[in-house]
C-alpha positions in Angstrom: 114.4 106.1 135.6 113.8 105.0 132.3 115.6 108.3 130.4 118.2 106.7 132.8 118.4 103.6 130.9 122.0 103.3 128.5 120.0 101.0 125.8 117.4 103.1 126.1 119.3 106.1 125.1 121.3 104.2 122.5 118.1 103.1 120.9 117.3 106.8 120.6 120.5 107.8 119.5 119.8 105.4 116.7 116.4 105.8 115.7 117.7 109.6 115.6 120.1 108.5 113.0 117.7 106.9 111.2 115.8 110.0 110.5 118.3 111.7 109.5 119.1 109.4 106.9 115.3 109.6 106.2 115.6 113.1 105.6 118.6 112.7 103.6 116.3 110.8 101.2 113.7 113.3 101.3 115.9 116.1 100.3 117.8 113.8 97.3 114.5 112.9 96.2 112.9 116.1 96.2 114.8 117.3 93.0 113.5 113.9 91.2 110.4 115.2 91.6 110.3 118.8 91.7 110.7 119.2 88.3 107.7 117.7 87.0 105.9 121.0 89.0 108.3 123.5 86.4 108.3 121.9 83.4 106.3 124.4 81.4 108.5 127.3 82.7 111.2 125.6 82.8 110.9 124.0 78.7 110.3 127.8 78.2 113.4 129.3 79.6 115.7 126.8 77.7 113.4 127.0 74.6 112.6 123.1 74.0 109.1 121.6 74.2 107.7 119.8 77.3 108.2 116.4 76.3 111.7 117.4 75.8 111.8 119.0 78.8 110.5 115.7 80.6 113.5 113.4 79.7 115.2 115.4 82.5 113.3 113.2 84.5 113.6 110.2 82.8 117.6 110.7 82.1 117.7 111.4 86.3 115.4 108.4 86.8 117.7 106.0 84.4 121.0 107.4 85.6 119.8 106.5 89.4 119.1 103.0 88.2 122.1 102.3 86.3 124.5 104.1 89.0 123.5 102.9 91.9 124.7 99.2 91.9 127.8 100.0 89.7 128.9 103.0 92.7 127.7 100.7 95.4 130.2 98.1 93.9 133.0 100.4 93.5 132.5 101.5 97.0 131.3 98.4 98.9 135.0 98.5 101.1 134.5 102.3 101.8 133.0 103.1 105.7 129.3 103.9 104.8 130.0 107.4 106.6 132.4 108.0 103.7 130.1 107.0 100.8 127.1 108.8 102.4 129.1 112.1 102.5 130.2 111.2 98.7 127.1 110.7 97.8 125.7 114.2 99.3 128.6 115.8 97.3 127.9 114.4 94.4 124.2 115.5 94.4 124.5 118.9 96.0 127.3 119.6 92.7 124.6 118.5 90.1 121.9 120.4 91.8 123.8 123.8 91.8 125.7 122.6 88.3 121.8 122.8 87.1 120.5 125.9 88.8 124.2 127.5 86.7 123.1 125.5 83.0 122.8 128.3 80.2 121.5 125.4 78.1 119.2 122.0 78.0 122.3 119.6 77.1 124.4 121.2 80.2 120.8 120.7 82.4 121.1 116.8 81.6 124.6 116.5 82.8 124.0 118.1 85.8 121.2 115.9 86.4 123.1 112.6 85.9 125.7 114.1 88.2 123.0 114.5 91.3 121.4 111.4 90.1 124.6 109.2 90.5 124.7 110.8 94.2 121.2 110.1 94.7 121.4 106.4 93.1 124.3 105.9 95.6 122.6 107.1 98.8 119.5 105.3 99.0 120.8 102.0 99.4 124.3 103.2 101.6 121.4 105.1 103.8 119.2 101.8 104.0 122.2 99.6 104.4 123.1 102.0 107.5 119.8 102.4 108.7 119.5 98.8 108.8 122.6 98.2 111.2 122.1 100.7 113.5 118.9 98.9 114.4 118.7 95.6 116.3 117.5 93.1 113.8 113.8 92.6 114.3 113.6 96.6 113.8 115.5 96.3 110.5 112.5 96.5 108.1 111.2 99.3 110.0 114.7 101.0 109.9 114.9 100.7 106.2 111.2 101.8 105.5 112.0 104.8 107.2 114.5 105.8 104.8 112.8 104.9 101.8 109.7 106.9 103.2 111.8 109.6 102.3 110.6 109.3 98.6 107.4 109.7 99.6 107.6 112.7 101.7 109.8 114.5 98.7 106.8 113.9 96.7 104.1 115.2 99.4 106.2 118.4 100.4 109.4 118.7 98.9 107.8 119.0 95.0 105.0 121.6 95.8 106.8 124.0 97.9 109.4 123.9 95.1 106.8 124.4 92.5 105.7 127.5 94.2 109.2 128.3 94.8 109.5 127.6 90.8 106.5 129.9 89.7 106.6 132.8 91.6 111.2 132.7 91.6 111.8 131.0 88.0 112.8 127.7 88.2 116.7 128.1 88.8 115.2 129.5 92.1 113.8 125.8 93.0 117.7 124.3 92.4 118.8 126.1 95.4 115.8 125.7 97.4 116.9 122.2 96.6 120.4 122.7 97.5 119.4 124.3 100.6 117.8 121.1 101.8 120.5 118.9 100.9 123.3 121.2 102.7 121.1 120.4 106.0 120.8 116.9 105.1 125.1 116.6 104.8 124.7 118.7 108.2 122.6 116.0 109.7 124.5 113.0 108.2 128.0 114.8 109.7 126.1 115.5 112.8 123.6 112.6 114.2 125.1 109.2 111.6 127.8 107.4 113.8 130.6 106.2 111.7 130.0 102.7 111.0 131.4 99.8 108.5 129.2 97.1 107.1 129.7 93.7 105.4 128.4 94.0 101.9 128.4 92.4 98.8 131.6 93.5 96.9 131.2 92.4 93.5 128.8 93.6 91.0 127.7 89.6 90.4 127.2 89.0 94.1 124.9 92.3 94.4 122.6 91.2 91.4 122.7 87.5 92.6 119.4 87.8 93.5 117.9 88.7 89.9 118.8 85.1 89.1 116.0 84.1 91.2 112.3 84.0 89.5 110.1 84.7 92.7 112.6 88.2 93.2 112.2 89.0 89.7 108.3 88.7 89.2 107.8 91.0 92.2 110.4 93.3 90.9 108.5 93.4 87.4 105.6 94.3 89.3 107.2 97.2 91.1 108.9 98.4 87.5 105.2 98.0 85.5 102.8 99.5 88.7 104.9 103.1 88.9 105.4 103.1 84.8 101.5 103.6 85.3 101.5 105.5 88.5 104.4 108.3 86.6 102.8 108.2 83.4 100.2 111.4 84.6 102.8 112.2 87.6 105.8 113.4 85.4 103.5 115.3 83.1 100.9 116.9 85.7 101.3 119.9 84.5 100.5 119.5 81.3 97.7 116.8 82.1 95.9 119.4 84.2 96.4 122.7 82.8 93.1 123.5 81.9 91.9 122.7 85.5 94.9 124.5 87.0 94.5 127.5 84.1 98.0 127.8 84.5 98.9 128.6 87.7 101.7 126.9 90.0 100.2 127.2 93.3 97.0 125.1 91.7 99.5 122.8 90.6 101.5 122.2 93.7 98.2 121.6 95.9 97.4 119.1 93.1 101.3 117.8 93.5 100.7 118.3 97.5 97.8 116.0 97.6 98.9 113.8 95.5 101.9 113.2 97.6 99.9 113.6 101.3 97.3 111.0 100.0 100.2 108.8 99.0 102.1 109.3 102.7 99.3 107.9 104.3 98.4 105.5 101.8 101.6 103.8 102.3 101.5 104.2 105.9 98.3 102.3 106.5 99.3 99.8 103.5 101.7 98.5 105.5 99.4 98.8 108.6 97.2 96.6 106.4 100.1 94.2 105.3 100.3 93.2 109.3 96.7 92.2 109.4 95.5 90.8 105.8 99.2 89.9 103.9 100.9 91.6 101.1 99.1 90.2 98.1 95.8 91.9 98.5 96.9 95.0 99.2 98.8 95.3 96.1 96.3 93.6 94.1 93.5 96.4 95.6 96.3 99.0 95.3 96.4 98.2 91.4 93.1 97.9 91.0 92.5 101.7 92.4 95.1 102.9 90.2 93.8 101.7 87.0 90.6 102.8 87.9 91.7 106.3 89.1 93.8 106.4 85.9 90.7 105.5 83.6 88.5 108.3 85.2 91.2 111.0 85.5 90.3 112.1 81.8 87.0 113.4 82.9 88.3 115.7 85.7 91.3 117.4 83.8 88.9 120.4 83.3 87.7 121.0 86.6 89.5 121.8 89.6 87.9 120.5 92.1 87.2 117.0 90.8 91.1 117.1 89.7 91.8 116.9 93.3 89.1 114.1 93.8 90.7 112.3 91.3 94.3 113.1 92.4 93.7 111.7 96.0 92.3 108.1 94.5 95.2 108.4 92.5 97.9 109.2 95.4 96.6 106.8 97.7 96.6 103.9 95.0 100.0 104.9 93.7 102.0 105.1 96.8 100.4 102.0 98.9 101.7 99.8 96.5 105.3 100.5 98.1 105.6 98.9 101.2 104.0 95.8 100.8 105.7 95.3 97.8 109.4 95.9 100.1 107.4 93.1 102.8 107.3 90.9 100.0 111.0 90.7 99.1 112.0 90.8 103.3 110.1 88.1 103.0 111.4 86.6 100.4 115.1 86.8 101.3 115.3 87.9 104.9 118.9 87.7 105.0 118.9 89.9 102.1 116.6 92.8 102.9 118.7 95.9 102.4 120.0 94.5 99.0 116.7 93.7 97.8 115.2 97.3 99.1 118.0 98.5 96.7 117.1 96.8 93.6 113.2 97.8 94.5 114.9 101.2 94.5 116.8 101.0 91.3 113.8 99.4 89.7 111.3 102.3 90.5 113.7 104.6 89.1 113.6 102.7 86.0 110.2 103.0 86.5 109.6 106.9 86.3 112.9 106.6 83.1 110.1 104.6 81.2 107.6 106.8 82.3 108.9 110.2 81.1 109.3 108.4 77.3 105.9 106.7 77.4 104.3 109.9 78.7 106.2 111.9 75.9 104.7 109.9 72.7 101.6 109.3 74.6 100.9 113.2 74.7 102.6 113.9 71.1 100.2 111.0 69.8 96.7 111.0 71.8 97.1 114.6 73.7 98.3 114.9 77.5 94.8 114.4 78.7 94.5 110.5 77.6 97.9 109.5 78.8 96.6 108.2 82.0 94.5 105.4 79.2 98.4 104.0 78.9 98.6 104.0 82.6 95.6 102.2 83.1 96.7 99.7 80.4 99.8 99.2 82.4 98.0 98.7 85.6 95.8 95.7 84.8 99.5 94.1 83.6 101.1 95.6 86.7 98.1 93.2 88.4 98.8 90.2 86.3 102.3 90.1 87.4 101.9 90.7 90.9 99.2 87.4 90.4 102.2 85.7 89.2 104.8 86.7 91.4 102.2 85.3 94.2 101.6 82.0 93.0 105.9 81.8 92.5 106.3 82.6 96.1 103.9 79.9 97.3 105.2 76.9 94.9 108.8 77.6 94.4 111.5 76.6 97.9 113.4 79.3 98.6 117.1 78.5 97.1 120.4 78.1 99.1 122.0 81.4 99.1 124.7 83.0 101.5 123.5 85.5 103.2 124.1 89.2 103.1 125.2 90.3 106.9 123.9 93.5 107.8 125.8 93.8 111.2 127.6 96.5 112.2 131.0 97.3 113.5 132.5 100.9 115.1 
């Protein structure tokens, strides 16, 4: 019988695995997000403004960027069981060190304390994901885990928003810390122990930056979510008048948002199969900018608030995978470390955002921010132009490639 079949069952063992590591992501990323559903509660409690109270995002966001390749370097000879479970640690002791603060300043180290662990799972998980796979199911393997981000956004940041308004906002951080003690369960549990190859020194992980093709799409991904965050880290704000206020408004805006943007990337990369990367970023953009450009007109009505919000979701999010199928397919060798710059630069991504959104509201009011988005969009499409025309006219250059196998 086929449940009979040993590959079979190892290829479920794995795929299990994979999931996990999925969910792992899900639950780091869920405290990324969750705070832009709190913010006005939460700028209350600790008496600071909400643009103040938004560089939480952006020092989280910033701290995940810078970490993440400077811990990957330091533990590139460590079993990627071990880093995972450091990782985990790391986050969970930021999470709970925030739900603890007495004051703003203490909130910020907390949150570069989870964001270090969160900058340093994402690519250990992709990196593992990727060799527990066999190779043709590699990009799949990693999309999984990086689908985690997605799902934090879709579920994980509404139920804690309601968790925020009706509990007080400390009560999200150990919702939160709830749902990363499962996902150390589930790494302990379902991730075998395995070792893999990968590039030790700092130089050797941001080899590929030195090439132009790997860059221009990397600009793309860093200028598209500075647009797409802009309105996402400040929703509260941006819609209050068609939310009047009340967090469980807000998290079915923040809930459809991030549903819309699930299957939006899903079926971009559906699309990416059948009609190539290129257009579907190019269309991807062009639906942000436009969402982003009408959104003004709906912040004072509910119900086209959540029109707007699902053009905006689906837009936002289905720029993700084909942008990862562009640098597979740039580098094919080098897929998990390319996943983890795209990583590191959509972090930098929602840093910029929180400080663009900040003097946007303080200068043209939280209701016109989304103009700067749509600015940033029609770039975001000028670069992804050029990052095309790159990739067809420049050889790919001799580089060593970046093993992904795996060893018990």
């Amino acid at each position: 019988m086929a449940d009979d079949d040993p590959e079979a069952a190892s290829a479920r063992t794995a795929w299990r695995a994979v999931l996990m590591l999925g969910f792992g992501t899900f639950a780091l990323g869920t405290d990324e997000f969750v705070l832009a559903g709190v913010l006005p509660e939460f700028s209350k409690s600790l008496d600071v403004s909400i643009a103040t109270a938004g560089q939480t995002v952006t020092v989280f966001a910033l701290t995940c960027a810078v970490m993440s390749p400077v811990l990957g370097t330091l533990t590139a000879g460590w079993p990627r069981h071990r880093v995972l479970k450091l990782a985990v640690l790391l986050y969970m002791a930021g999470v709970i060190a925030t739900g603890l603060a007495p004051s703003f300043a203490i909130v910020l180290v907390a949150q570069m304390i989870a964001a270090a662990g969160a900058g340093l799972y994402i690519p250990a998980a992709s990196v593992t994901a990727a060799s527990l796979v066999e190779p043709e199911r590699r990009g799949r393997a990693i999309a999984a885990v990086t689908t985690g981000l997605t799902a934090a956004t879709a579920l994980g940041a509404p139920i804690g928003t309601v968790v925020g308004s009706v509990l007080g906002w400390r009560a999200t951080m150990w919702f939160i810390t709830v749902l990363t003690a499962l996902g150390l369960i589930g790494v302990l549990a379902l991730v075998p122990r395995v070792s893999v190859p990968a590039p030790g020194g700092l130089r050797q992980r941001l080899a590929p930056l030195g090439d132009r093709r790997v860059v221009t799409v990397l600009a793309t991904t860093l200028v598209a979510f500075t647009a797409a965050y802009i309105v996402y880290t400040y929703m509260a704000e941006v819609f209050s008048s068609a939310t009047g206020g009340s967090g469980t408004k807000l998290a079915i805006l923040m809930f459809a948002f991030g549903l819309t943007g699930t299957v939006g990337n899903f079926y971009a990369g559906a699309l990416v199969d059948r009609i190539g990367a290129r257009p579907v970023v190019g269309g991807a953009i062009v639906l942000l900018a436009l969402s982003l450009l009408v959104l003004p007109l709906t912040t004072g009505a509910y119900p086209a608030a959540l029109v707007v919000i699902v053009a905006y979701g689906v837009a936002a999010w289905a720029i993700t995978a084909p942008q990862q199928t562009r640098l597979i397919t740039l580098e094919p060798e080098s897929a998990p470390l390319l996943i983890s710059l795209n990583a590191a630069f959509l972090y930098l991504a929602i840093a910029f955002s929180g400080v663009i959104g900040a003097v946007g509201m303080s200068s043209i009011g939280a209701d016109r921010i989304s103009f700067i988005g749509a600015g940033l969009a029609v770039v975001a499409l000028g670069l992804s132009e050029l990052a095309h025309r790159l990739s067809s006219r420049t050889p790919a250059p001799a580089a060593e490639p970046a093993e992904v196998d795996s060893y018990h």
